[in-house]
VEXPATOR-149394 format. One record per residue (C-alpha): residue number from 1; x, y, z; residue in one letter; chain. Coordinates in nm, 3 decimals. Each point is the difference from the previous one (the first is absolute). Example, Ala and Ser with C-alpha at 12.3 -4.5 7.8 and 13.67 -1.06 7.14 Angstrom:
<rs>
<r n="1" x="1.230" y="-0.450" z="0.780" res="A" chain="A"/>
<r n="2" x="0.137" y="0.344" z="-0.066" res="S" chain="A"/>
</rs>
This chain:
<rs>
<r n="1" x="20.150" y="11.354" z="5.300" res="X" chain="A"/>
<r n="2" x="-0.117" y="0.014" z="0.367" res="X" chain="A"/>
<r n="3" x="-0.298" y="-0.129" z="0.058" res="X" chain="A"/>
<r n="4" x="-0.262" y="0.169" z="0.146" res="X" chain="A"/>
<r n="5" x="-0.148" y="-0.070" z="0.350" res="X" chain="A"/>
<r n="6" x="-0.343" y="-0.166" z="0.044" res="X" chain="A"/>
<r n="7" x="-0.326" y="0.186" z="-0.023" res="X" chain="A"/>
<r n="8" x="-0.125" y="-0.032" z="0.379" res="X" chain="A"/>
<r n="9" x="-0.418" y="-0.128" z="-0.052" res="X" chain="A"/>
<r n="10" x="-0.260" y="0.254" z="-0.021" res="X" chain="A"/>
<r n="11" x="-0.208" y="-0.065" z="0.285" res="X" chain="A"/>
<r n="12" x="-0.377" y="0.013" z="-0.100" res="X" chain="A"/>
<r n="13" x="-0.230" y="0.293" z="-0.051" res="X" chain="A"/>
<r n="14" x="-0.268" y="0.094" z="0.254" res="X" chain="A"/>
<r n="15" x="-0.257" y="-0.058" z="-0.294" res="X" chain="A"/>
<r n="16" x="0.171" y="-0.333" z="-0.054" res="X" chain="A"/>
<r n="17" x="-0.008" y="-0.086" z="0.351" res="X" chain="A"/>
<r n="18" x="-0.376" y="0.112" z="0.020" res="X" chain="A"/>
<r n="19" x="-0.075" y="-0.235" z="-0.289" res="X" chain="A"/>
<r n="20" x="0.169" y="-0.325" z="0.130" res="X" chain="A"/>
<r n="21" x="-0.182" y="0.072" z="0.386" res="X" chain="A"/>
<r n="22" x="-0.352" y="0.046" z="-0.233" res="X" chain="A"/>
<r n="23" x="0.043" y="-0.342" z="-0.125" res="X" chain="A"/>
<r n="24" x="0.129" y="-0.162" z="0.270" res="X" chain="A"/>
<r n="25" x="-0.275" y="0.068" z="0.271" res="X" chain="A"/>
<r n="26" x="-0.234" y="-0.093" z="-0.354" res="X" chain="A"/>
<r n="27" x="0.146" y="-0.336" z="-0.016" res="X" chain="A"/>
<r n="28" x="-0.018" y="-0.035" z="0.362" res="X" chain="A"/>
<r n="29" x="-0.359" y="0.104" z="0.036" res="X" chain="A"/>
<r n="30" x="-0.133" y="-0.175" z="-0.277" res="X" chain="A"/>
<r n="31" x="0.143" y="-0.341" z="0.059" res="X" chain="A"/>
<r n="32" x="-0.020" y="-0.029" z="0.392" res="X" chain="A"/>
<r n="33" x="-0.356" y="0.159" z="-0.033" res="X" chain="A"/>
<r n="34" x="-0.136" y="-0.226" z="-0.268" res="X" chain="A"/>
<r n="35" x="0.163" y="-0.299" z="0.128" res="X" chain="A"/>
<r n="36" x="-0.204" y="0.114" z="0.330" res="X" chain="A"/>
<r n="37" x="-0.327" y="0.031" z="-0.206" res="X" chain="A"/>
<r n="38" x="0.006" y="-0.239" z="-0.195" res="X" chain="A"/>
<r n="39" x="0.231" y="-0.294" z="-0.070" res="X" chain="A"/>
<r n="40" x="0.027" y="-0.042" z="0.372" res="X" chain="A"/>
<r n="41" x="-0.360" y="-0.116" z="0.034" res="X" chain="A"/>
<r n="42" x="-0.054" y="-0.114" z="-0.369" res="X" chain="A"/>
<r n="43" x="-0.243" y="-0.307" z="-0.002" res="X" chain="A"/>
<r n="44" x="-0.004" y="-0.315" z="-0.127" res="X" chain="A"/>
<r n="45" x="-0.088" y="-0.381" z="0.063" res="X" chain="A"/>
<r n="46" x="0.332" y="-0.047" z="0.144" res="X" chain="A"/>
<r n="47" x="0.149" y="0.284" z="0.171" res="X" chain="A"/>
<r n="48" x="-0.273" y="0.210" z="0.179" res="X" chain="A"/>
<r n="49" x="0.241" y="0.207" z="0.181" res="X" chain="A"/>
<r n="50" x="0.229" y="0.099" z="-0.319" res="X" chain="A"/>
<r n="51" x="0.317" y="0.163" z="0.076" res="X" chain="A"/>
<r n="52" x="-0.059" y="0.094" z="0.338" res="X" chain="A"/>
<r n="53" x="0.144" y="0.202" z="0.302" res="X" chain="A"/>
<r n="54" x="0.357" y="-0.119" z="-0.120" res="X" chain="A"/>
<r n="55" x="-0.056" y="0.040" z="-0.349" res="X" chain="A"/>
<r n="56" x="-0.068" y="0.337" z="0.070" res="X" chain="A"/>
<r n="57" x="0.305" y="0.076" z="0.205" res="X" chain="A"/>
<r n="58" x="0.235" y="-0.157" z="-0.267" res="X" chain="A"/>
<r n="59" x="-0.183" y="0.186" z="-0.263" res="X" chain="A"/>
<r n="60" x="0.150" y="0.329" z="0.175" res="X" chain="A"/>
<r n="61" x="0.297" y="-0.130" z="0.067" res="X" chain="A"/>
<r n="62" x="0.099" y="-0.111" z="-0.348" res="X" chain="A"/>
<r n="63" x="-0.151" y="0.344" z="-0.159" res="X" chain="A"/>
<r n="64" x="0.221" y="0.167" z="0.238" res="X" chain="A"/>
<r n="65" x="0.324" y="-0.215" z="-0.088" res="X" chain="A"/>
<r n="66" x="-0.079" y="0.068" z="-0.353" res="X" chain="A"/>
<r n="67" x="-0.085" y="0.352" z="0.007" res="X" chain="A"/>
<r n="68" x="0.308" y="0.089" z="0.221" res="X" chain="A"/>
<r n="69" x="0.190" y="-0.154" z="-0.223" res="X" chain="A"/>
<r n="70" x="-0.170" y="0.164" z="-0.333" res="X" chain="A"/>
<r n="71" x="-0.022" y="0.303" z="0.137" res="X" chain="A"/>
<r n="72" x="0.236" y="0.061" z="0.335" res="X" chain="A"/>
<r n="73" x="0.294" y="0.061" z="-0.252" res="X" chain="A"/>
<r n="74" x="-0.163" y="0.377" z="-0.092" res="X" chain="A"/>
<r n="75" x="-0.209" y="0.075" z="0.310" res="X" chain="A"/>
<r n="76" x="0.106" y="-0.179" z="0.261" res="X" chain="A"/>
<r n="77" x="-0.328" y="-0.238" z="0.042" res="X" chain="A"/>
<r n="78" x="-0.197" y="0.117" z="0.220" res="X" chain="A"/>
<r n="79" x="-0.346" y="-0.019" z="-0.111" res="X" chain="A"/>
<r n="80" x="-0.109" y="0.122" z="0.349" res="X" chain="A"/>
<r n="81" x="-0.013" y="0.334" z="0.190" res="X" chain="A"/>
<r n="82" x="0.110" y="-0.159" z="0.351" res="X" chain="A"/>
<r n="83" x="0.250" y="-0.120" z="-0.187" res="X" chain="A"/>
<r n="84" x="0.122" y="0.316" z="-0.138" res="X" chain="A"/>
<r n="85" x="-0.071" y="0.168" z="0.331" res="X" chain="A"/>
<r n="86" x="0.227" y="-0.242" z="0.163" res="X" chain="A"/>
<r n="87" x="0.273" y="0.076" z="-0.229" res="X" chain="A"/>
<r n="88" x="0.008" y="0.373" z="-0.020" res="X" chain="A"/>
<r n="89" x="0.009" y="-0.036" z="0.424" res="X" chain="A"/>
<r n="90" x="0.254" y="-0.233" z="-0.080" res="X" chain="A"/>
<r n="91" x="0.204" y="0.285" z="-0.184" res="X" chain="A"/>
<r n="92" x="-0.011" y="-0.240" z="-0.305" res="X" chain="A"/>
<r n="93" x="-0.246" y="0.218" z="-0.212" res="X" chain="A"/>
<r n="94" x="-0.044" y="0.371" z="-0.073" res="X" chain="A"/>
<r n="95" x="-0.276" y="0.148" z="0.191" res="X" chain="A"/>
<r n="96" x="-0.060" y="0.194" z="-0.320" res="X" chain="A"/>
<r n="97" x="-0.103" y="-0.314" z="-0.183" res="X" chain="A"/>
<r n="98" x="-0.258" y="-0.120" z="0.304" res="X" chain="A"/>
<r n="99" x="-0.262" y="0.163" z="-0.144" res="X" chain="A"/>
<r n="100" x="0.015" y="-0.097" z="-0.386" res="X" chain="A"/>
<r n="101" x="0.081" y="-0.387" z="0.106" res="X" chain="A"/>
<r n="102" x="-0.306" y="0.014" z="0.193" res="X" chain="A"/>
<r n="103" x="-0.196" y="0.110" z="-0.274" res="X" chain="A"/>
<r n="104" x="0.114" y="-0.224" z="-0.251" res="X" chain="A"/>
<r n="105" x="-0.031" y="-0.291" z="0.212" res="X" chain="A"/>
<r n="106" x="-0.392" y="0.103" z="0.112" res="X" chain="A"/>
<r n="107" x="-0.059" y="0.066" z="-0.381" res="X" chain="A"/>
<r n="108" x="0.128" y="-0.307" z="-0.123" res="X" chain="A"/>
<r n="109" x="-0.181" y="-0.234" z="0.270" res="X" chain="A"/>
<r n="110" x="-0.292" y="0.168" z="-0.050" res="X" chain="A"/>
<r n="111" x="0.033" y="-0.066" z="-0.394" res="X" chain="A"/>
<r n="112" x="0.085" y="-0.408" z="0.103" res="X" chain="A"/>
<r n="113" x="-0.359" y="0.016" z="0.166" res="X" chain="A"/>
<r n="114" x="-0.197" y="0.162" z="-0.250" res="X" chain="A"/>
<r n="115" x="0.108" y="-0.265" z="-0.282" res="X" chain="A"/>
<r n="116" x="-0.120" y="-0.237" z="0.238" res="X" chain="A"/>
<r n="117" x="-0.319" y="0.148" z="0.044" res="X" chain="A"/>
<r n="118" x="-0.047" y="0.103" z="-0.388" res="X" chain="A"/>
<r n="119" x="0.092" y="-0.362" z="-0.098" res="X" chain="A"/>
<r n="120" x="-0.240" y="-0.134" z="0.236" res="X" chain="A"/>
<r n="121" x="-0.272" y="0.216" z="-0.120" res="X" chain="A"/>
<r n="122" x="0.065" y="-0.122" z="-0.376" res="X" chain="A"/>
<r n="123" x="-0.026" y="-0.334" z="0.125" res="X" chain="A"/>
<r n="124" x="-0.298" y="-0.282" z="0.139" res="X" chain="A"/>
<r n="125" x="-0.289" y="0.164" z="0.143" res="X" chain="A"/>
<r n="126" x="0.161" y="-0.131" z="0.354" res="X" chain="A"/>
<r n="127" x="0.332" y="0.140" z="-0.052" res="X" chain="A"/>
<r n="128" x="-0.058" y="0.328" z="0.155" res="X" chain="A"/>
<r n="129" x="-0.167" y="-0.123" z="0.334" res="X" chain="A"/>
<r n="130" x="0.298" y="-0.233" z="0.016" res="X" chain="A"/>
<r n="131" x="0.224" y="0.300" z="-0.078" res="X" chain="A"/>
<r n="132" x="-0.124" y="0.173" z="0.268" res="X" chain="A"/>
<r n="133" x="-0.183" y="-0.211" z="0.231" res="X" chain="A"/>
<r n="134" x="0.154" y="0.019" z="0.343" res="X" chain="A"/>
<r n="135" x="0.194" y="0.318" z="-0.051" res="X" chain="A"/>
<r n="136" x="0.168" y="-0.048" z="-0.296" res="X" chain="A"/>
<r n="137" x="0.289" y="-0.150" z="0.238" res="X" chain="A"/>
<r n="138" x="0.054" y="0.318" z="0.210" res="X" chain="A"/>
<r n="139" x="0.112" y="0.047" z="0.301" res="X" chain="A"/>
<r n="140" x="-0.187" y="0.070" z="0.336" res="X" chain="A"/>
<r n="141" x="-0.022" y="-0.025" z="0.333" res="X" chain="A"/>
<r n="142" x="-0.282" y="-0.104" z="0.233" res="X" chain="A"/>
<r n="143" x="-0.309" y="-0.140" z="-0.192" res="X" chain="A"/>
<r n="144" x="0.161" y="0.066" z="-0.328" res="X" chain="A"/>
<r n="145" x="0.337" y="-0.236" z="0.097" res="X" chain="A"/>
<r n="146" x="-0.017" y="-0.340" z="-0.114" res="X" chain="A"/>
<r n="147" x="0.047" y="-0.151" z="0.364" res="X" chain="A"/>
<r n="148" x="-0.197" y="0.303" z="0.191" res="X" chain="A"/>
<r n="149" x="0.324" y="0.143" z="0.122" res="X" chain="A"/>
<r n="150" x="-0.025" y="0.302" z="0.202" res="X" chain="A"/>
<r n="151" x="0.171" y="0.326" z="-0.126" res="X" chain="A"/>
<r n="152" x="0.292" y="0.007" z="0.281" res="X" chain="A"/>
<r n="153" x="0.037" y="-0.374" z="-0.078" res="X" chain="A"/>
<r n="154" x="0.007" y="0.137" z="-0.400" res="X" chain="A"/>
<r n="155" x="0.234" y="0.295" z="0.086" res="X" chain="A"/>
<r n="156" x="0.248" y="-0.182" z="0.223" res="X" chain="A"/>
<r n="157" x="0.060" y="-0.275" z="-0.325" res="X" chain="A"/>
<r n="158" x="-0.006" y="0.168" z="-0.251" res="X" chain="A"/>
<r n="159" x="0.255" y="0.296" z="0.208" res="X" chain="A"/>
<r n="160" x="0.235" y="-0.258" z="0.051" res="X" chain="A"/>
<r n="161" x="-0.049" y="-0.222" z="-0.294" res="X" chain="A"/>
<r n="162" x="0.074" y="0.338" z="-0.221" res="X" chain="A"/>
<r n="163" x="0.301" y="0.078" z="0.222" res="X" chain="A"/>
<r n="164" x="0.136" y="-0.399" z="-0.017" res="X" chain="A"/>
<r n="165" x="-0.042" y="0.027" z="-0.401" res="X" chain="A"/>
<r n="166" x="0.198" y="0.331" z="-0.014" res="X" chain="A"/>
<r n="167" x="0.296" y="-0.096" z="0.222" res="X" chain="A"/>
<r n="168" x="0.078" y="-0.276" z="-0.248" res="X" chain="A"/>
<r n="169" x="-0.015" y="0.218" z="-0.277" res="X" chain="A"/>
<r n="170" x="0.242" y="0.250" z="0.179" res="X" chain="A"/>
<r n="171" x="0.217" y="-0.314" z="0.086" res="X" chain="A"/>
<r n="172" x="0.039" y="-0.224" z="-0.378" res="X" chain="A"/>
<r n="173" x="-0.006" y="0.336" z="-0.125" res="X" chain="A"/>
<r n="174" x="0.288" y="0.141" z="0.198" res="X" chain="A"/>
<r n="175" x="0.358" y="0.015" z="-0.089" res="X" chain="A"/>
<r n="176" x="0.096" y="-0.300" z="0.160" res="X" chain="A"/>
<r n="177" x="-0.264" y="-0.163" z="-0.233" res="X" chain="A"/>
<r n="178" x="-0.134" y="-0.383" z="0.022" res="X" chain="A"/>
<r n="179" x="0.028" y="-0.312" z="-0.088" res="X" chain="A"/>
<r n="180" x="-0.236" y="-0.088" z="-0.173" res="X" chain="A"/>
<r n="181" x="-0.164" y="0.282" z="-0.278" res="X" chain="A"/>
<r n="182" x="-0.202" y="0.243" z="0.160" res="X" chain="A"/>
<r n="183" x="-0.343" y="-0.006" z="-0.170" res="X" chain="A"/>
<r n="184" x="0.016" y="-0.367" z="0.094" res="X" chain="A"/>
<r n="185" x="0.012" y="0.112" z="0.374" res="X" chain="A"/>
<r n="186" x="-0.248" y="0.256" z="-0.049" res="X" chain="A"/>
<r n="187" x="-0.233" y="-0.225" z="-0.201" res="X" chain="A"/>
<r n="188" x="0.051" y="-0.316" z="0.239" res="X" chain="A"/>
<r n="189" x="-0.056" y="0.300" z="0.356" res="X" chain="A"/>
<r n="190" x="-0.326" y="0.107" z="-0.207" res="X" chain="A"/>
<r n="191" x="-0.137" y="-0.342" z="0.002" res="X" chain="A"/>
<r n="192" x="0.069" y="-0.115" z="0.338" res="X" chain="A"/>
<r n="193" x="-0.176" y="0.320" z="0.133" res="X" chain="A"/>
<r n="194" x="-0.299" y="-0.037" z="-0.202" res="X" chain="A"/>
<r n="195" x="-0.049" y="-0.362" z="0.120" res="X" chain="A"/>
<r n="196" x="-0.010" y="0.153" z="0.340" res="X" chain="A"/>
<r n="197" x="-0.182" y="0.330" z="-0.059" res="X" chain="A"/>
<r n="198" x="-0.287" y="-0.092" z="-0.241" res="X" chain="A"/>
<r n="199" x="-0.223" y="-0.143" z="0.267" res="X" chain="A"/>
<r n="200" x="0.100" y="0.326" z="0.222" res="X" chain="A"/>
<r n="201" x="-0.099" y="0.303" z="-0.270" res="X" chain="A"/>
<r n="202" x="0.063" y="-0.188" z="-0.354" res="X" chain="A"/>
<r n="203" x="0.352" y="0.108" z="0.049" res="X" chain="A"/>
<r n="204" x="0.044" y="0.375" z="-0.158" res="X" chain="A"/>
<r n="205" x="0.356" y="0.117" z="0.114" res="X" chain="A"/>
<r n="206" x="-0.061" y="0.199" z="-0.289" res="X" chain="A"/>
<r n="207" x="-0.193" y="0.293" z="-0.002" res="X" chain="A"/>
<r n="208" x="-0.017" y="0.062" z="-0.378" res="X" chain="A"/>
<r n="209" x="-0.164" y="-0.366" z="-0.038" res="X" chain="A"/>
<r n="210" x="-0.241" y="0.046" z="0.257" res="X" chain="A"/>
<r n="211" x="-0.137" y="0.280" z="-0.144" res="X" chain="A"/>
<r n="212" x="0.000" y="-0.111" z="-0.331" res="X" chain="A"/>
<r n="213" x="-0.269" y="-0.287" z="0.067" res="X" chain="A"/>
<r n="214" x="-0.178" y="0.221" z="0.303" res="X" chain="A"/>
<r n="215" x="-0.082" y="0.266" z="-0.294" res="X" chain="A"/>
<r n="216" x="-0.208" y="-0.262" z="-0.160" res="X" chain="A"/>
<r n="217" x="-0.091" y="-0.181" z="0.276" res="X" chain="A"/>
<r n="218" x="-0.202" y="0.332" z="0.085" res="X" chain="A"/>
<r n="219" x="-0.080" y="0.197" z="0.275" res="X" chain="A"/>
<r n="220" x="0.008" y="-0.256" z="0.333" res="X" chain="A"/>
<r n="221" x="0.391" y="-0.087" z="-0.111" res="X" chain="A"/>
<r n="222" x="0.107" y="0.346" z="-0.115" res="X" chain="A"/>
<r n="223" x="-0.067" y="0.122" z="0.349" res="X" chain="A"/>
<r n="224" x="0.213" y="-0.292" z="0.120" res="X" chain="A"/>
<r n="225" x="0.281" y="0.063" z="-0.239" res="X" chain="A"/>
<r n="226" x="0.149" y="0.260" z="0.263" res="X" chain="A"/>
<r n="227" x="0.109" y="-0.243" z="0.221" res="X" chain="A"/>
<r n="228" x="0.212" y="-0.173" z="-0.309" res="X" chain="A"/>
<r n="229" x="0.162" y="0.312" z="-0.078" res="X" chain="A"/>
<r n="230" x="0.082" y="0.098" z="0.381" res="X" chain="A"/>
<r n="231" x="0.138" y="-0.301" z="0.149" res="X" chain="A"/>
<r n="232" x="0.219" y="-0.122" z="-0.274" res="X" chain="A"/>
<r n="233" x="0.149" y="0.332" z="-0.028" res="X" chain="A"/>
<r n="234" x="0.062" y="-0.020" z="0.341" res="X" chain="A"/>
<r n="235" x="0.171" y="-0.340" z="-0.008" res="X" chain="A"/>
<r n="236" x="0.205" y="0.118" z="-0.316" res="X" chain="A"/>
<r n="237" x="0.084" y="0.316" z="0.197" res="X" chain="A"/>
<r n="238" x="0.078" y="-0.149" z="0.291" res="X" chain="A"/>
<r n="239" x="0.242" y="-0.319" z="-0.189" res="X" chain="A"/>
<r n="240" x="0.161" y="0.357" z="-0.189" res="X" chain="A"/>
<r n="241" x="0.095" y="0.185" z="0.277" res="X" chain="A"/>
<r n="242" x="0.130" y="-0.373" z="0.181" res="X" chain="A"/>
<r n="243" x="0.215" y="-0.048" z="-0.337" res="X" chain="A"/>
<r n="244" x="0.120" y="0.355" z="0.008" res="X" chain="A"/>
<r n="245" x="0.129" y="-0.009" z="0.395" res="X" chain="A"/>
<r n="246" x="0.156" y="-0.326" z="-0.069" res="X" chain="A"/>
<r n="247" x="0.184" y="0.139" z="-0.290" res="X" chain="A"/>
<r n="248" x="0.154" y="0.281" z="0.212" res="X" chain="A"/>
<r n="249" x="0.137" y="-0.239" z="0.273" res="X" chain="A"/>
<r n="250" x="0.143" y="-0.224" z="-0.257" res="X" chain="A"/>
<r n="251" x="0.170" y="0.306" z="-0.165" res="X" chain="A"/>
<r n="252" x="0.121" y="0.160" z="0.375" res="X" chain="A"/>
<r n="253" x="0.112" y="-0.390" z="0.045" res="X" chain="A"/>
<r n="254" x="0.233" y="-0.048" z="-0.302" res="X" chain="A"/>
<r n="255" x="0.113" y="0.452" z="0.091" res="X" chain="A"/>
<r n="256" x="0.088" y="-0.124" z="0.317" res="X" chain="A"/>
<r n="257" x="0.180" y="-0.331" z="-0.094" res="X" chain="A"/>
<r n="258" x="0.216" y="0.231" z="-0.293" res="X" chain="A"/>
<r n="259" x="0.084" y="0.274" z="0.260" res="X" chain="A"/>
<r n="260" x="0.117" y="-0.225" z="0.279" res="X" chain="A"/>
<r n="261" x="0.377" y="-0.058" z="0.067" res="X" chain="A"/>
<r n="262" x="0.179" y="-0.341" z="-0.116" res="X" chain="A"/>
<r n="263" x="-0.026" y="-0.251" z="0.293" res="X" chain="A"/>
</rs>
């Protein structure tokens, strides 16, 4: 009896896909935005300051190790339209899917913030102001960012921050791989930019998380959120369309290396 060949892996529906980017950008939003709210300025006698500004930043970066991990298997683990942006530039990701990523990863962020708010407003008669007090931890620019950064100041970091975060996607991604797992890149890239970008604009890089707080926030951050869906989309595009040139030299490299003559 011959035995038959292998079965080669179904890849993963679109549905399935959709699912995984849902609850992704949920996890994400709904651990780095209630970490933001409220363990990382949680009173007591002994630690006024709670978490803080690097609890906060590891907070992402561990959500997005784990969820890239849970989850990166069937969509890819994005959780983020620059992201996704950047990739499809890339020539890494249909353009047909663009569109339904983005809207599973806007619908589950937004669903991340609104069990934060509907948890706060079953709770203490204070849990709601400190929900929501200060922006619910959205981003902004001018009198809305936490250090009174100015919008080119706000579009220039968060551009390039966006575009940074990308290109090491693209590159532990890649065929050639890395070293060390790739969500713990990601996850450990995350955190070091938030450290630097919090005091800038509360460090979006994300436009699906920004407007998933700035919808509660209400109206003064919604009218900011713009900025935190151009400029990371810009940096993602921009890190995309870097990747995509640098894949074409490599490949005309390793043509031109194959075609040439024995020395």
């Amino acid at each position: 009896m011959i035995d038959a060949p292998p079965l080669a892996p179904v890849p993963p529906t679109l549905p399935a896909r959709l699912v995984a980017e849902a609850a992704g950008t949920f996890l994400l939003v709904f651990a780095l935005v209630g970490a933001a709210t409220s363990t990382a300025v949680f009173p007591d006698e002994r630690n006024t300051l709670g978490i803080g500004l690097l609890g906060v930043a590891l907070t992402l970066g561990l959500v997005v190790m784990i969820g890239a991990s849970a989850f990166g298997p069937v969509s890819g683990g994005h959780f983020n339209p620059a992201v996704t942006i950047g990739l499809a530039v890339a020539g890494r990701l249909r353009w047909s899917d663009v569109v339904p990523y983005v809207v599973a990863q806007m619908t589950g962020g937004t669903a991340g913030a609104a069990v934060l708010v509907l948890i706060a407003g079953v709770g203490p008669a204070n849990a709601m102001r400190r929900t929501l007090g200060g922006g619910f931890a959205s981003n902004g620019f001018d009198e809305q960012s936490p250090g009174g950064s100015t919008l080119l100041a706000v579009a220039l970091a968060e551009t390039i921050a966006t575009a940074v975060f990308v290109t090491v996607i693209l590159r532990v991604t890649g065929p050639r791989g890395s070293a060390v797992p790739a969500p713990v890149v990601i996850g450990s890239t995350l955190t070091i930019l938030l450290l630097t970008l919090i005091p800038i604009s509360n460090a979006s890089l994300n436009p699906a998380r920004s407007f998933a707080t700035a919808v509660f926030a209400g109206p003064d951050w919604l009218a900011q959120w713009w900025a935190f869906l151009v400029f990371p989309v810009l940096g993602g595009a921009v890190a995309g369309a870097a990747g995509r040139i640098g894949r074409r030299s490599r490949a005309g490299d390793a043509t031109t290396a194959l075609d040439a003559p024995p020395a």
